[in-house]
N, C-alpha and C positions, 0 to 999 in steps of 0.2 A: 556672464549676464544673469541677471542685470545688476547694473552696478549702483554703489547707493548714490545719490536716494533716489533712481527710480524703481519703480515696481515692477512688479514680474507681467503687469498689463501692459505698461508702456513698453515693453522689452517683449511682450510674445513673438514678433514676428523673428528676430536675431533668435531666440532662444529655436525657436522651429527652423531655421535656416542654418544652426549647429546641429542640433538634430539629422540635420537632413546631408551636411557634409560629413560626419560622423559615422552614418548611415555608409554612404558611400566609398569613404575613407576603407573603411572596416571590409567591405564585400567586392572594394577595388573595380566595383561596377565599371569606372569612366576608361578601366585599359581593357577593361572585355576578359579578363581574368580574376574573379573572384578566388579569393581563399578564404573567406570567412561565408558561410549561410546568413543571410542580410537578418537583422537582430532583430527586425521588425515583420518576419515573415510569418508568425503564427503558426512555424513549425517547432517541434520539439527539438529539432535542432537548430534554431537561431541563432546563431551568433559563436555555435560550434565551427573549428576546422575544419573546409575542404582540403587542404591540402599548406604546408609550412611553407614560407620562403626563409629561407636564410643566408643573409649575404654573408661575404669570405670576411673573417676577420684575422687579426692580427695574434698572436697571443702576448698579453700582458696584464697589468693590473686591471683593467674593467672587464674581463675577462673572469677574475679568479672567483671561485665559487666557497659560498661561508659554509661554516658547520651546517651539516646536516642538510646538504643540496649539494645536489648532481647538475652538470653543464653540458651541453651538446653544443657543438659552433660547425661553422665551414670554413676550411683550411685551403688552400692551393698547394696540391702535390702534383709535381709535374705535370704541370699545366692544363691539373683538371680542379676543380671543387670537389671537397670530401671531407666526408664526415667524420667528426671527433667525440669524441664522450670525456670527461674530467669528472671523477670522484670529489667529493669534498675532503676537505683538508690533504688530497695531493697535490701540492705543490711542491718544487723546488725550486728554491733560492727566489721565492716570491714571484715566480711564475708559475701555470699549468703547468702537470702534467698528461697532456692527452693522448688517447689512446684511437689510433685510426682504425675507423668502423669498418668504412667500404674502402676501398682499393681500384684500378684502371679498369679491371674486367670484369663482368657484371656473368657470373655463368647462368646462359638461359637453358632451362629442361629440352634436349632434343638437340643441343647446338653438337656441329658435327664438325665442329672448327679442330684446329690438329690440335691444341693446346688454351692453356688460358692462365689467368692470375688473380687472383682473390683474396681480399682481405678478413681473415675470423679476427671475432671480436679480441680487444687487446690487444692487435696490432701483429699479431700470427702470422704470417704470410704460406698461401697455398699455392702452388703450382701444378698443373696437370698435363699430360700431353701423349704424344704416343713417336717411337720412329722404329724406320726400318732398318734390319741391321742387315749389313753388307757383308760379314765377316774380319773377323780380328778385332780388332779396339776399335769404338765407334766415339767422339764425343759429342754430347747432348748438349746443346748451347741454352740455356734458358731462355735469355734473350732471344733466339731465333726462334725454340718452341712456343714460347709461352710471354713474349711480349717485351719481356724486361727480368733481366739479372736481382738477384737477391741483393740488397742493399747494403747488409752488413752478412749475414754467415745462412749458409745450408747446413742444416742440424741432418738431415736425415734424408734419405730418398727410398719409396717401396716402388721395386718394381713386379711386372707380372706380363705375360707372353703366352704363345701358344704352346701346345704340347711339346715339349723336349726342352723348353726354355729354363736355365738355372737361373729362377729369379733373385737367388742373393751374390750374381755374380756382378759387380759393380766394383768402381773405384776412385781414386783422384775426386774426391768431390769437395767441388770449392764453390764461394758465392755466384759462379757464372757459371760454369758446368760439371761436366761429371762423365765418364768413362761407362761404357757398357762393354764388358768382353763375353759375344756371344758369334754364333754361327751365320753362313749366310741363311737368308730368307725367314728368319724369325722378325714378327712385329709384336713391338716392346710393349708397354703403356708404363708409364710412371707417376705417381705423387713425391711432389718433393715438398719441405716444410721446412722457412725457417725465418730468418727476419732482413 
C-alpha cells in the first residue's frame, strides 16, 4: 500500500492497519507470548529478542548456509528438539553438516540425580554418574546411569572413589558400558566421553 494510482492519503488507514498487524505479528501479542519487544514501544530495546523460536527442521538445501555464515536450526533427536550449529562451507554431498549443541539432559547446579548426559559443543558426548560397588567385577550400564547408551563409541572413562579406591582400575569399555574391578563398599563416580 498503496497501490498506484492512489495516494498514501487515500490508503492511510490499510497502511496503519499494516502497521498495526506487523506490530502484533512481531511481539506475537494475540497468543499471550511475545518474542519480540513491540517495535513501537519507545524502548531502547524495541523490536530487540525476548526470547528465539525455532521450529524443527529438516536438513537440506534451504537449509545450507553460503560463504561466510554460520546456521543454527532445531533437529528431532529422540524425540526431543535440539539444537544444531553448521559452519559455512560444511557441507557434505550438498547437505549440512551439523553439529549438536544441546543433548536429552540439561545438568542443573545442585542436581543430586545418580547420573546424567550432555551434549559439549561439536557433538562431544558427556556422561556422568556415580555406583556402588559390591565386589568383584561390577558393570556400569550407561543407559541405566545416565539415561542412554553412547551412540557410536566410548573413547574414555575417569574414574575416582573414596579412600583406598584404584581409580585406573577399569575395563571392557564399550558404547553401553564398562567394568569396574573394585572392593566391596567403595562408591565410584565416573565421567565417561565419547560420541
Amino acid at each position: 500500500m498503496p497501490l498506484p494510482p492512489q495516494t498514501l492519503g487515500q490508503t492511510q488507514s490499510l497502511v496503519l492497519n499494516n502497521f498495526a498487524s506487523l506490530r502484533q505479528g512481531i511481539s506475537n501479542t494475540a497468543a499471550g507470548k511475545p518474542n519480540h519487544v513491540d517495535v513501537n514501544g519507545g524502548s531502547t530495546a524495541a523490536g530487540k529478542h525476548i526470547f528465539i523460536q525455532m521450529p524443527v527442521q529438516t536438513p537440506g538445501a534451504p537449509n545450507l548456509t553460503l560463504s561466510n555464515e554460520v546456521g543454527l536450526i532445531s533437529q528431532t533427536t529422540a524425540g526431543s528438539s535440539e539444537l544444531y550449529f553448521n559452519r559455512d562451507g560444511q557441507n557434505n554431498a550438498g547437505t549440512p553438516r551439523y553439529r549438536q549443541m544441546t543433548g536429552p539432559t540439561f545438568f542443573n547446579q545442585g542436581d543430586n540425580s545418580v547420573g546424567g548426559t550432555s551434549i559439549i559443543f561439536d557433538g562431544l558426548v558427556f556422561k556422568w554418574g556415580y555406583v556402588n560397588l559390591s565386589g568383584g567385577s561390577t558393570t556400569v550400564s550407561f543407559a541405566t546411569q545416565c539415561g542412554s547408551a553412547f551412540t557410536t563409541t566410548c573413547y574414555s572413562v575417569i574414574l575416582s572413589g573414596n579412600t583406598g579406591f584404584n581409580a585406573s582400575n577399569y575395563g571392557t569399555l564399550t558404547a553401553s558400558s564398562f567394568i569396574i574391578n573394585g572392593g566391596n563398599g567403595y562408591k565410584v563416580y565416573f565421567i565417561a566421553l565419547g560420541y
